[in-house]
N, C-alpha and C positions, 0 to 999 in steps of 0.2 A: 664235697671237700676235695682241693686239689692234691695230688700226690706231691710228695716233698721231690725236689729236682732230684735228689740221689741215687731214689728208686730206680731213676731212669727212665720212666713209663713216657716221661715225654722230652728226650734226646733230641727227636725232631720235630720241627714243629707242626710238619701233619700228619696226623696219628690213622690207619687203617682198620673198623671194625671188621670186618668182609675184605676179602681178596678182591683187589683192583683191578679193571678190566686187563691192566698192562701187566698183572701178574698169572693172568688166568691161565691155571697149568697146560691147557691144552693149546695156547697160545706161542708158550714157551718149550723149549727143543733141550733134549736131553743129547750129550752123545752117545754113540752106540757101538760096540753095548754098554752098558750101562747095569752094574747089578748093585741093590739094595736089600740088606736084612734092615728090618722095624722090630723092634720088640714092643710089647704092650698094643698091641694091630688089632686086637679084635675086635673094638670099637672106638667111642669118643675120634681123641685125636690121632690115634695112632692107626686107625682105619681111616679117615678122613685123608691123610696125610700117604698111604699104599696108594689111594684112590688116585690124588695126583700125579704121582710118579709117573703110575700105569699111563695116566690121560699124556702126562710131556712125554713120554716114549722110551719109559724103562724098560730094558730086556730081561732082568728078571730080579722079582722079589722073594725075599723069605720074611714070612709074617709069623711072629709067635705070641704064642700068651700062656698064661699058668696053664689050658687043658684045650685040648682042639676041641673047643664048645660048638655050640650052635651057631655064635655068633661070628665065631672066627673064621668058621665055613663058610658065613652068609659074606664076609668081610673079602674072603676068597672068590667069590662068585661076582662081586660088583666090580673086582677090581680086574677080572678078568673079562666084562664085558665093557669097559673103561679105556680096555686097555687102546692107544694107537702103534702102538708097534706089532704087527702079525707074527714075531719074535718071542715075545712077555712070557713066561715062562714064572709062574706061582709055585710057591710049597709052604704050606702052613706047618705048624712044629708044638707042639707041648711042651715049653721050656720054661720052668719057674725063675726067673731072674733072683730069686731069694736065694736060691741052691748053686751057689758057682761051679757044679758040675753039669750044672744047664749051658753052657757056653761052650760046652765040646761038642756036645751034641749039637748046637747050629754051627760049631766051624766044620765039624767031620759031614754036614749035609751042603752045606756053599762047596767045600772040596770036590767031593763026588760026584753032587749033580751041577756044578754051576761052573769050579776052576776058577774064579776070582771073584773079588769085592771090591765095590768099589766106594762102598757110604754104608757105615753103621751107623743107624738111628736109635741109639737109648733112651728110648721111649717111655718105657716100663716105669713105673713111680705109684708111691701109695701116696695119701694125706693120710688115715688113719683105719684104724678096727675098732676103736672101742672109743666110743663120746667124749673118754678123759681126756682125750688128745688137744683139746680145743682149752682146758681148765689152763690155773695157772700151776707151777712146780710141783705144788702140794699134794696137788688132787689128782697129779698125768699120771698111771698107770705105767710103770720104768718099760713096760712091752712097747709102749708107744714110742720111745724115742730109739729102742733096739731094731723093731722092727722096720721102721722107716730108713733108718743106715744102711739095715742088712740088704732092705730093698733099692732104695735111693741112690744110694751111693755105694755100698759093696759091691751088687750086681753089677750096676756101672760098670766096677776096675774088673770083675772078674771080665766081665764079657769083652772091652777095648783087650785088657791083657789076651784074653785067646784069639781074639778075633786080628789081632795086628798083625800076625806071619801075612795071613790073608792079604790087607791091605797093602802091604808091602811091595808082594810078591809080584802083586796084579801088576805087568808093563801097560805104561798110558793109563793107570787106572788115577781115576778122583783121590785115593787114599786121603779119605774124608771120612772125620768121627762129628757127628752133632749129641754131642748132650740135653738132653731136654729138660729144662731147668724151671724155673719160676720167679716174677717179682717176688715174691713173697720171702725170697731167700736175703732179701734187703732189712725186713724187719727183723726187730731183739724180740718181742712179745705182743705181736699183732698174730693172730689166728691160731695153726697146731703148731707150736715150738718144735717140736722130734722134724716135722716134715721141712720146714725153714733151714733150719739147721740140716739137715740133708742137701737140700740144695745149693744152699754157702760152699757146702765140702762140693756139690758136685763143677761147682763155678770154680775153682780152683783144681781141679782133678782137669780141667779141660785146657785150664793154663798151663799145668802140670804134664800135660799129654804133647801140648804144642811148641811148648820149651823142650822136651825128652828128645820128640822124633823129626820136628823140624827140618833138622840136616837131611832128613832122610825125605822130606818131600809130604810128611804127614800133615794135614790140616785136624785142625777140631777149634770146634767152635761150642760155645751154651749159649742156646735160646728159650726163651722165654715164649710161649705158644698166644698168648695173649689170655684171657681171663675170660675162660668155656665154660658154661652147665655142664659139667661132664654127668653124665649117670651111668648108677646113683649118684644120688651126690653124697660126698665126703662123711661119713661117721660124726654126729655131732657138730658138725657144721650149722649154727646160727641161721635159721631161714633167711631173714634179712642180708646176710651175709650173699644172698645168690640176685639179689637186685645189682651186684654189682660185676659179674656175668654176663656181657652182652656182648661178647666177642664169637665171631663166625668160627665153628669146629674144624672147617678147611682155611683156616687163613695162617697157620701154621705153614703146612703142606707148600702152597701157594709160594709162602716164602723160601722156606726150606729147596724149592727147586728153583728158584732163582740165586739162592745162594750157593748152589752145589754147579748149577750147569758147564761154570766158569770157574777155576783156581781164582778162590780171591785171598791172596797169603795174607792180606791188609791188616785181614777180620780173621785171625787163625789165635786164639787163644784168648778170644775176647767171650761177653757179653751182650747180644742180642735178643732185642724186640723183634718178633712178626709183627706188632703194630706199627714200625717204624715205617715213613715214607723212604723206599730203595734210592729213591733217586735224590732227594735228601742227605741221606745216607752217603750215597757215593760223594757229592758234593763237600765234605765234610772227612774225607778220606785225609789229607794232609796234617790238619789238628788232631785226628785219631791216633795217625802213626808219630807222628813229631811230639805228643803230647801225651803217647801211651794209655790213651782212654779206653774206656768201657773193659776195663781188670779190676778184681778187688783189691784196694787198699786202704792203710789206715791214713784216718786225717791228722796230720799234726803239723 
């Protein structure tokens, strides 16, 4: 079944499962330096996605997640043999994005060890804890659409909110926020409503961020990572549900630093696909901005 055009899953018309040879991170050149905090880093996409940075020649990442597990160590170690800059410069962090007192803690560590920022990746996102998440009204468990805000979208504004002196500050810096967002935030009652509805808030939080600081030189952008197996996978998630999953874990990433290498103010408040073709994309730049596409609004 094809997606309804509004979703946007097909804006252009040729769609990217895997990152394109002409996007391949180590193809592509970051300036330098260059520093990136990632939240949610310890695997899926948000380790996928360190992994490239390191490859286009970031000078230094902060990677966090709920607890410096195993993973976010092993996440630390690829990203450091990954790296092309002999510069790159790693620190992993234990920062619950639920707890908006976690966002001092990664600005008071960017300060000390690092002196500026130049791209906050809000990464960090649930779908669910508990099966009901996937039911209809009835049956959702009221934790499932609290927790998913607290995470989705609260952590979001706590972390932009502490993290913007940062960006500001940085002279010549990117002073770039990406939201990490979801098709899914297009549907009323297709898959877990609490997480949907999280990401509708976070697609306008980023509109909300690029209308605020604008003046001041700030971008933000919400992308849409493309549609990963992440594991596990989602709490009551429908098996069948995962046949439609065939999107590469690095093709977020891949885009993501094609979108950051360069100031693109075009695409500063909008709606993007990593499956998008870039150059498509740029093609298409004049009806975006004259036409004020890829923003939420209502039809009437």
């Amino acid at each position: 079944m094809a997606a309804p055009p509004w979703t946007g899953l097909t804006f252009t018309s040729k769609l990217n499962s895997a990152p394109p040879a002409s996007l391949a991170p180590s193809s592509q050149k970051l300036p330098a330096p260059f520093v990136v905090a990632i939240t949610g880093a310890s695997r899926n996409i948000g380790a996928a996605t360190a992994k490239a940075f390191a490859q286009a020649g970031a000078t230094g990442l902060i990677l966090t997640a709920t607890s410096k597990s195993a993973a976010l160590l092993e996440t630390k170690k690829e990203v450091e043999a990954a790296a092309t800059s002999p510069d790159l410069k790693v620190t992993v962090l234990a920062a619950d994005i639920a707890e908006p007192s976690s966002a001092k803690l990664i600005a008071d560590t960017i300060s000390s060890s690092y002196g500026r920022l130049d791209l906050l990746i809000n990464n960090a996102a649930i779908v669910s804890t508990h099966e009901s998440a996937f039911n209809k009204f009835d049956a959702i468990n009221i934790d499932q659409i609290q927790k998913t805000m607290e995470v989705n979208f609260i952590g979001k504004f706590a972390t932009i909110k502490t993290l913007l002196p940062l960006l500001l500050k940085t002279e010549g810096g990117a002073k770039t926020i990406v939201n990490v967002t979801s098709a899914m935030s297009h549907f009323a009652s297709m898959g877990a409503i609490g997480y949907n509805i999280s990401e509708l808030a976070t697609n306008r939080l980023t509109e909300a961020v690029a209308e605020a600081y604008g003046a001041e030189g700030v971008l933000a952008h919400a992308v849409h990572p493309g549609i990963v197996a992440t594991m596990p996978p989602p709490i009551g998630m429908a098996p069948q549900a995962r046949a439609w999953a065939v999107d590469d874990v690095g093709l977020c990433g891949a885009f993501l630093v094609w979108l950051v290498k360069e100031r693109r103010e075009w695409l500063s408040g909008r709606y993007l696909s990593a499956n998008w073709d870039v150059e498509e994309l740029e093609g298409k730049k004049d009806a975006i901005v004259n036409g004020d596409q890829l923003k939420m609004r209502m039809v009437v």
